[in-house]
C-alpha positions in Angstrom: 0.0 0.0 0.0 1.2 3.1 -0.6 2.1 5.6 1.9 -0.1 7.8 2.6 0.2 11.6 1.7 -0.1 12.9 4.7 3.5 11.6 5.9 5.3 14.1 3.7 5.5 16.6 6.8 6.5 14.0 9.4 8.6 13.7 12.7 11.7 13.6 10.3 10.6 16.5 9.3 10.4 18.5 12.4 13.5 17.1 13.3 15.4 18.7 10.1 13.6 21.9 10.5 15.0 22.1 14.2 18.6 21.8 13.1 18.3 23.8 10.1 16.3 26.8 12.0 19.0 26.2 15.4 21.9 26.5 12.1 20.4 30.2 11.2 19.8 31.1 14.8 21.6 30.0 18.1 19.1 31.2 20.4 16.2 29.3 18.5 14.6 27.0 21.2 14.9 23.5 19.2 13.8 21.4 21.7 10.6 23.2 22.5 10.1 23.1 18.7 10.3 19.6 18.6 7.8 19.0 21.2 5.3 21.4 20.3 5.7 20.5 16.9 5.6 16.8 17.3 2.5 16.6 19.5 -0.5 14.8 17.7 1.5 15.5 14.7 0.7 11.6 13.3 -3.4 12.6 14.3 -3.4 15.3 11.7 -3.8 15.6 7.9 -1.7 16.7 5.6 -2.7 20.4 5.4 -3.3 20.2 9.2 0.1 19.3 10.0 1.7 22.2 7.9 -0.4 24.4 10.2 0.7 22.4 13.6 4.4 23.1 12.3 3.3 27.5 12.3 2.1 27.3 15.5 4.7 25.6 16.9 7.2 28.4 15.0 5.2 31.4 16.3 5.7 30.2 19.4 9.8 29.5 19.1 11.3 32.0 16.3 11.7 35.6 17.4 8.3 38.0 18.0 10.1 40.5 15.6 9.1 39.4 12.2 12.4 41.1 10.5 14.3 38.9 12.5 12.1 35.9 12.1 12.1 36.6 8.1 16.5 36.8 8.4 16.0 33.1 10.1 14.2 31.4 7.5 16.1 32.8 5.0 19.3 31.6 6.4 17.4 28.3 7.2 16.7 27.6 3.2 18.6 25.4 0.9 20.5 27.2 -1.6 18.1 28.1 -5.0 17.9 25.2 -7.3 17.6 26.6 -10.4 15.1 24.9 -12.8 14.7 21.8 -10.9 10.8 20.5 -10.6 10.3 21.4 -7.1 8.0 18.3 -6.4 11.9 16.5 -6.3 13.5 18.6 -4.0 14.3 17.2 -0.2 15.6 18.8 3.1 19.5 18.4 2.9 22.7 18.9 4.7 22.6 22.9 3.3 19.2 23.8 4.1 15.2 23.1 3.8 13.2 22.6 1.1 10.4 20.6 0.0 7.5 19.8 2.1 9.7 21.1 5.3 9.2 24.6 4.3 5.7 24.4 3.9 5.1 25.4 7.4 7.3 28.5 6.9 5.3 29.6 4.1 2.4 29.2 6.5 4.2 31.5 9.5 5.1 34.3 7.0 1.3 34.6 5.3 0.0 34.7 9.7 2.9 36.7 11.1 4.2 38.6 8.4 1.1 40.6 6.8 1.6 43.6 9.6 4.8 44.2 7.1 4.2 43.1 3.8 7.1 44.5 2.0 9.4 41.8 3.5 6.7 39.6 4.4 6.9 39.1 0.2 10.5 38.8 -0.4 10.2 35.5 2.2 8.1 34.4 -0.2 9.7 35.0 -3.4 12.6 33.2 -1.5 10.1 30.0 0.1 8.8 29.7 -3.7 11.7 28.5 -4.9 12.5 26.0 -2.0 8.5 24.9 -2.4 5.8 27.3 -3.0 4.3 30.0 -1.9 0.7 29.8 -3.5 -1.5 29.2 -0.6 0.6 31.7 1.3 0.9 35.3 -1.0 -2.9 34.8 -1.3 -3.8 36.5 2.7 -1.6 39.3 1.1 -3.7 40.0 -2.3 -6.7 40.4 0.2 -5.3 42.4 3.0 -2.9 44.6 0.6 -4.1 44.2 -2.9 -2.0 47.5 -4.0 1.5 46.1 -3.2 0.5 42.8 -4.2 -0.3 43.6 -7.7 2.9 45.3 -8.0 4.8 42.8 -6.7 3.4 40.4 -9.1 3.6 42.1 -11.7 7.2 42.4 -10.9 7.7 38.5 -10.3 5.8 37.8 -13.7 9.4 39.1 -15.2 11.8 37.5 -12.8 14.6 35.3 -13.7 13.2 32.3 -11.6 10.2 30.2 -13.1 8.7 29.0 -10.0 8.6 33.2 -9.2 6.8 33.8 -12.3 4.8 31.1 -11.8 4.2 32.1 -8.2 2.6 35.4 -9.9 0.2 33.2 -11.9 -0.8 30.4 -9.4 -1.0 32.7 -6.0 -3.4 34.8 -7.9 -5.9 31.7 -9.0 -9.3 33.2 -8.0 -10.3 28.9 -7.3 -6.4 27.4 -6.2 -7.3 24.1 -4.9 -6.2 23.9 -0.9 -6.1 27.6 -0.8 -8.4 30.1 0.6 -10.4 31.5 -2.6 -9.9 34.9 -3.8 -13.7 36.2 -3.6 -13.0 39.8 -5.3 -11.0 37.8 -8.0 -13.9 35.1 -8.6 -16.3 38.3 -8.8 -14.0 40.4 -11.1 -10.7 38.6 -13.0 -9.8 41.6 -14.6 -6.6 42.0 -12.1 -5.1 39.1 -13.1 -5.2 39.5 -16.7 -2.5 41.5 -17.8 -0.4 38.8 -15.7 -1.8 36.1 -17.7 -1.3 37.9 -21.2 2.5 38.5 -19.7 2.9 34.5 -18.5 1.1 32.6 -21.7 3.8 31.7 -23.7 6.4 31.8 -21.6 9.6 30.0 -22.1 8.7 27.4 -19.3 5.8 24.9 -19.8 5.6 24.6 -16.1 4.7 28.2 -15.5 2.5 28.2 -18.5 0.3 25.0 -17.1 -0.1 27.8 -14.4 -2.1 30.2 -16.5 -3.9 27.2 -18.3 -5.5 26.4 -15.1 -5.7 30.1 -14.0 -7.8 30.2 -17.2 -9.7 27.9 -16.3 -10.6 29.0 -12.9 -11.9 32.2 -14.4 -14.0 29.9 -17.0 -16.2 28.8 -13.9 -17.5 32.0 -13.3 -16.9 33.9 -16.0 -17.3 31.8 -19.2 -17.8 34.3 -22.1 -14.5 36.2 -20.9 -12.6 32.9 -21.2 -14.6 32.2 -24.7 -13.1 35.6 -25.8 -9.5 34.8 -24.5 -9.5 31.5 -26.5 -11.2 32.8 -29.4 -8.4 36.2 -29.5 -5.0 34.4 -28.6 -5.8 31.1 -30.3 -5.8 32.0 -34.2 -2.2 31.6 -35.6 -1.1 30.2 -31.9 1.9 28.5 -31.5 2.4 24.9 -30.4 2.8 25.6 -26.6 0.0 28.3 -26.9 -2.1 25.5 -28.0 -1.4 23.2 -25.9 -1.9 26.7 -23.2 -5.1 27.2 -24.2 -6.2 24.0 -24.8 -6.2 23.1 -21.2 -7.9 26.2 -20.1 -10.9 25.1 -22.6 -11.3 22.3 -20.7 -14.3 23.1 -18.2 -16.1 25.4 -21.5 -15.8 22.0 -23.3 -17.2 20.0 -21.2 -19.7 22.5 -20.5 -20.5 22.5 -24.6 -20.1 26.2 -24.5 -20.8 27.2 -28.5 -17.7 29.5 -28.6 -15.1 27.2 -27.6 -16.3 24.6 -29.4 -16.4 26.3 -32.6 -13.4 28.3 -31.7 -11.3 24.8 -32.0 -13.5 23.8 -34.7 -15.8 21.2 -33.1 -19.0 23.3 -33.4 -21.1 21.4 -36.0 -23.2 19.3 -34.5 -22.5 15.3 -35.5 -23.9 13.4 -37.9 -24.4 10.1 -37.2 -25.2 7.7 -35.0 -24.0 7.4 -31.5 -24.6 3.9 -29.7 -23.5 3.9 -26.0 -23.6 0.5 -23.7 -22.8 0.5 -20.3 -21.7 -2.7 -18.3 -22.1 -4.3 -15.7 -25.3 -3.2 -14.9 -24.8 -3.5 -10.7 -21.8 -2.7 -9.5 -20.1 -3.1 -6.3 -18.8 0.2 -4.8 -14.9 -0.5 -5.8 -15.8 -2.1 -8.8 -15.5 -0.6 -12.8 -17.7 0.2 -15.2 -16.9 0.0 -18.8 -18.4 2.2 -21.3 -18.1 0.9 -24.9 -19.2 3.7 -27.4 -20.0 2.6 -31.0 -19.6 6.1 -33.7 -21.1 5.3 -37.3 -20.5 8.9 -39.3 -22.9 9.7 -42.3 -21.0 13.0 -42.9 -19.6 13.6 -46.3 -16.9 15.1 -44.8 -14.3 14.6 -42.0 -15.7 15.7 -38.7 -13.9 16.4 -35.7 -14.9 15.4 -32.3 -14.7 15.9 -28.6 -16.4 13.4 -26.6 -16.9 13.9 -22.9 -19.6 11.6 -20.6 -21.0 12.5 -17.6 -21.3 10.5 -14.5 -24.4 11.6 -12.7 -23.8 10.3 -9.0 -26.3 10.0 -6.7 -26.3 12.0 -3.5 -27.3 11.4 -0.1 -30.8 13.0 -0.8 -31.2 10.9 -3.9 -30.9 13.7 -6.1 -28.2 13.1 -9.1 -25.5 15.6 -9.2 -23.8 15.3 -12.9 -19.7 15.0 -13.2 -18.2 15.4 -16.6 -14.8 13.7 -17.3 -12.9 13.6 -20.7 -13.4 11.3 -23.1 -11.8 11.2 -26.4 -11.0 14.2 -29.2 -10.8 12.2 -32.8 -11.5 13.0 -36.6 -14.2 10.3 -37.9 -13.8 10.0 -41.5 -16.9 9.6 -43.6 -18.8 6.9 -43.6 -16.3 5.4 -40.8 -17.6 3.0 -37.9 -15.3 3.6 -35.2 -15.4 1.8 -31.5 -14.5 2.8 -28.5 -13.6 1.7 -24.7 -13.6 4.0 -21.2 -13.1 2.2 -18.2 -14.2 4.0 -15.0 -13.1 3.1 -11.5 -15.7 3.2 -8.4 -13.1 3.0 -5.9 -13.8 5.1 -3.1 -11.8 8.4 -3.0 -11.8 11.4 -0.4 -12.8 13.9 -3.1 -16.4 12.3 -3.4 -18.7 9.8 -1.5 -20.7 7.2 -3.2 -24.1 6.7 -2.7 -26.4 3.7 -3.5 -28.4 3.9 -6.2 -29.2 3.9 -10.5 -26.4 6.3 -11.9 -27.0 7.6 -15.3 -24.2 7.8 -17.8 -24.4 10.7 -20.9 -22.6 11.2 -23.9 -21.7 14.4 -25.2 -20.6 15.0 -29.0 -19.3 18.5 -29.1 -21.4 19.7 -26.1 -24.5 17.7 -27.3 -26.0 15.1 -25.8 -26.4 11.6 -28.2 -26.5 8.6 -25.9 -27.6 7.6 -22.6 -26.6 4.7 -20.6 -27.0 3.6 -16.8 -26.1 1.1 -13.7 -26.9 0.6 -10.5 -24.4 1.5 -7.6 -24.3 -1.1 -4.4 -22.5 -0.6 -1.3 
């Protein structure tokens, strides 16, 4: 089995943050760290022990944040460069990885009384880890300086800065606190996104795909618009950009996307969709075997989503789309194809007894309908 997630921030960890943080400072107070911090540490989830680890450091590093901010500095590995930070481990010259999560943490609590150096923590953390869930506290309380401070990491040397301007700014960033001015009005972030889109890193520009796509939730046509100005005469890796950030509008069949990547015509055909088992056992899969017979003269291409519409507590069905295919069917072809679709049980989502009914979507339309029975 694999380990669970929740043992990246562990007592190892707390351990190597002691000597690193008792390395920048002699009068740090390791030991009560260590206890503080390792108390019902192993209770906690993963999220939950990053924010054990802060309160254990605003009670050990100094009350002054300008010397707390000089210890974590001095506590950090030396910058990696490009390296993915997912990879990067806690070593002999400093922190980094998961250990400096609860720094990041600490700085976006104690630090937003002085925000100037409160954000040059960050821009330091961000490239030991990431500071996304952290600068966000500051584009609330001090949206002035954090603007320009983005604006000004958009054109730093250090990808996982630029992309720091893109991802800390995601009105929707999953685990972080949502941006409720953003999700009303986007237009902030905008001239950051134009700035980041094709930049020369892939990894910042999966940034402001999904950024994209956050601001497609709430604001679709804005999004349509986006897609439908930088797309023409795109290159590759814009594409690919803005590809991604269509995804949700796809799924959602919105008519400007889809004709925008030229899936607007409605199919012609027939679509044949069959659905087996019929009962299955909650950690069981269902297979989904679609049959596409095109009487088109002409090539047509597809996107094919389906939805999943699980049941819910109250019986109500509540409808989840997930990706399918995107293929050309030539004319006249008969084309079949497979899905297999695990009902494992997952922490996003709890199953629920009962008939779930399976829809197909041909370029945001529906053309076939399936179903099975859930049991528990």
């Amino acid at each position: 089995m694999a380990e669970p997630f929740k043992n990246l921030i562990n007592a190892e960890v707390v351990r190597l943050m002691r000597r690193h943080l008792q390395r920048a400072w002699a009068g740090f107070d390791g030991a009560r760290f260590e206890a503080l911090g390792g108390h019902g540490l192993e209770s906690l989830e993963l999220k939950a022990r990053a924010r054990h680890l802060c309160v254990a450091l605003e009670a050990t590093l100094p009350a002054d944040f300008e010397a707390a901010a000089a210890v974590i500095e001095a506590s950090l590995a030396p910058t990696p460069g490009d390296e993915d930070l997912s990879a990067l481990r806690t070593s002999d010259h400093g922190l980094a990885g998961w250990a400096v999560w609860p720094l990041a943490e600490f700085v976006a609590v104690r630090g937003l009384a002085t925000p100037e150096r409160a954000l040059q923590v960050l821009h330091a953390i961000t490239q030991r880890f990431t500071a996304e869930w952290a600068v966000r506290p500051f584009i609330v309380e001090h949206p002035a300086l954090a603007f320009e401070t983005l604006h000004r990491w958009a054109r730093d040397a250090s990808p996982h800065v630029r992309r720091l301007a893109s991802e800390g700014s995601r009105p929707r960033l999953p685990w972080g606190m949502q941006l409720k001015g953003l999700i009303a009005d986007p237009s902030p972030t905008l001239p950051l996104l134009a700035a980041l889109q094709d930049d020369e890193s892939e990894y910042v520009r999966r940034s402001v795909a999904n950024h994209l796509n956050d601001i497609a939730k709430d604001h679709p046509a804005l999004v349509a618009e986006w897609i439908e100005t930088h797309l023409p005469e795109a290159a590759p890796e814009r594409r690919a950009l803005l590809r991604h950030a269509s995804r949700t509008l796809i799924k959602r069949g919105d008519a400007r996307v889809l004709k925008a990547w030229g899936l607007g015509r409605r199919f012609a055909g027939e679509a044949t969709l069959v659905v087996s088992p019929k009962r299955v056992v909650l950690g069981g899969t269902v297979e989904l075997s679609l049959t596409l017979h095109s009487t088109a003269k002409r090539t047509q291409k597809l996107a094919i989503d389906y939805a999943v519409h699980h049941v819910k507590a109250d019986g109500r069905a509540s409808a989840k789309v997930f990706k399918g295919w995107l293929l050309e069917l030539a004319p006249g072809e008969t084309r079949e194809l497979v899905k297999r679709r695990s009902m494992r049980p997952v922490t996003t989502r709890r199953y629920h007894a009962g008939r779930h009914v399976v829809d197909l979507r041909i370029n945001g339309e529906v053309r076939a309908e399936g179903a099975f029975d859930l049991k528990l």
